[in-house]
PLY file of the C-alpha trace (Angstrom):
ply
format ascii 1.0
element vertex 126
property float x
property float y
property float z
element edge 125
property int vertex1
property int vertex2
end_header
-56.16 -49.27 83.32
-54.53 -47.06 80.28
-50.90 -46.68 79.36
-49.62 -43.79 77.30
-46.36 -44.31 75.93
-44.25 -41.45 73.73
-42.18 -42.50 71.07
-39.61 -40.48 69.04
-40.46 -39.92 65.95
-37.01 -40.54 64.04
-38.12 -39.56 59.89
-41.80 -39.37 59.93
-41.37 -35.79 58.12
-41.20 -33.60 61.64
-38.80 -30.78 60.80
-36.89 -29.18 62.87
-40.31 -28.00 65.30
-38.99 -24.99 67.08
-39.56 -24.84 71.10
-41.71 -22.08 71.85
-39.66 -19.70 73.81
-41.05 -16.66 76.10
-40.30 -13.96 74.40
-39.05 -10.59 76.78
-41.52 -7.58 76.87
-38.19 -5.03 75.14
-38.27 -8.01 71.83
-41.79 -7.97 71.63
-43.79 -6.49 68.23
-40.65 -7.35 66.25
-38.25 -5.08 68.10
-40.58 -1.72 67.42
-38.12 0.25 69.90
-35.17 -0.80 68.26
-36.91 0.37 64.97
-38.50 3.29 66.22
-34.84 4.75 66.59
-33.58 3.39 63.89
-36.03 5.14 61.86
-35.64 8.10 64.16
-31.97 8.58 63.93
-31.21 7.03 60.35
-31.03 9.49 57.65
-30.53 6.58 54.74
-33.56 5.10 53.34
-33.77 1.29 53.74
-33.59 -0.93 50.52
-36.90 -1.66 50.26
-38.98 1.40 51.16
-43.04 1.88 50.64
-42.31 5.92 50.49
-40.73 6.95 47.54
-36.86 8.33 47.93
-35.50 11.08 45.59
-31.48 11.45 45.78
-30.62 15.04 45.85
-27.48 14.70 43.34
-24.68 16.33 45.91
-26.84 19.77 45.60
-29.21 19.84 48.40
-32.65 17.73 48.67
-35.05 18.68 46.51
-37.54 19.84 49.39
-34.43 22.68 50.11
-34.66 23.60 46.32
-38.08 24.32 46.21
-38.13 25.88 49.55
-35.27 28.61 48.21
-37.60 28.70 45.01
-40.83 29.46 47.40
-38.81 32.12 49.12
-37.65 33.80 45.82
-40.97 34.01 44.33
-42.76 35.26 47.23
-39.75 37.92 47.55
-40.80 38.75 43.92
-44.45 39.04 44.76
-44.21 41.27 47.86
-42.02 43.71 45.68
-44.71 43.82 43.58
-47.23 44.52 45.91
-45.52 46.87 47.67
-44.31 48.63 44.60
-48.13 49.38 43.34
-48.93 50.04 46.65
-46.19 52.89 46.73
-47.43 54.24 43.58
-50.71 55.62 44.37
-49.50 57.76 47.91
-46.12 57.93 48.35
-44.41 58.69 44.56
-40.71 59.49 45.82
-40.37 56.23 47.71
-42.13 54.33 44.43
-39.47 55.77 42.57
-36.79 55.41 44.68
-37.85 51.40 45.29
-38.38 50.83 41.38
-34.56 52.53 40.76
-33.63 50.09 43.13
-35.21 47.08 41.40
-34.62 48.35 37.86
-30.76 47.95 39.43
-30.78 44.53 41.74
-31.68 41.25 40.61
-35.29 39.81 42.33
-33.76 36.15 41.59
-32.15 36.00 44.93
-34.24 37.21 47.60
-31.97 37.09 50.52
-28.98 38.96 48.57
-31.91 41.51 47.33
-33.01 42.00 51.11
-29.89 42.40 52.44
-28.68 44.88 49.55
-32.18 46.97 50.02
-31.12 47.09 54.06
-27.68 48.97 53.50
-28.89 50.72 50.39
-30.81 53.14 52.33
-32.85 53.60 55.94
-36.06 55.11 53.98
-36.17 51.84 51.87
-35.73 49.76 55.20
-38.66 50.60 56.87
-40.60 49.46 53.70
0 1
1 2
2 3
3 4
4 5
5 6
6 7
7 8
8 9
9 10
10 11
11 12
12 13
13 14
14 15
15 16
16 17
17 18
18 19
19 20
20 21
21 22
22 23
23 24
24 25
25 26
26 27
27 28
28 29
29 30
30 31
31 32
32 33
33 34
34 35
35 36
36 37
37 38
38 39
39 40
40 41
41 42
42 43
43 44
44 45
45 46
46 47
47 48
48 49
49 50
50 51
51 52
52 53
53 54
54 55
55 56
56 57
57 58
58 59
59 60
60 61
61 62
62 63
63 64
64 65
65 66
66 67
67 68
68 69
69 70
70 71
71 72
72 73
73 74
74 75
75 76
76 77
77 78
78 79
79 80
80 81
81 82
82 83
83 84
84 85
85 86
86 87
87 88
88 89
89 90
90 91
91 92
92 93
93 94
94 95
95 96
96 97
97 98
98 99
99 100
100 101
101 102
102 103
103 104
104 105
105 106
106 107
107 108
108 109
109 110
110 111
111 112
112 113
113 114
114 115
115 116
116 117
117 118
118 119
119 120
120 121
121 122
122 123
123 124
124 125
């Protein structure tokens, strides 16, 4: 006949063994819905990130800036395309278009646009 007998083990180095618990289906993978929005809806980047984060100083983030630089430089290069386009069959609206330039700034291409729309309807439809 056999016996089994359990005995506490009181010191014998067992720490604190954790009871295994069922975990529920919404907890599982570490809370990945709970995460999923957070990283969804949070617009601060966590202390310790594996992308890199770039601060945009209180002026916009630097994707914006380069996006308004994008936009200014291909403003630039369409008014140069257009101009040498203009050149070689249509002479009165190249000169009207370079007047025009010689007098507004190409830095800004949505003040340039907008100034070239009320300057005059012959220039719009360019």
């Amino acid at each position: 006949m056999e016996c089994r007998v359990v005995l506490p083990l009181q010191g014998a180095g067992v720490v604190g063994a954790r009871p295994r618990v069922a975990v529920p289906v919404q907890q599982a993978f570490w809370r990945t819905a709970e995460r999923r929005l957070r990283r969804l809806a949070g617009a601060v980047a966590p202390t310790r990130c594996s992308k890199m984060y770039v601060p945009g100083f209180g002026e916009g983030s630097p994707e914006r800036k380069a996006a308004i630089h994008m936009q200014n430089f291909f403003n630039y290069i369409a008014v140069r395309i257009v101009l040498s386009q203009l050149e070689s069959y249509n002479r009165e609206a190249y000169f009207e278009l370079k007047e025009f330039v010689s007098r507004t700034s190409l830095n800004d291409a949505e003040l340039f646009c907008k100034k070239l729309i009320r300057e005059s309807p012959r220039l719009k439809g360019l």
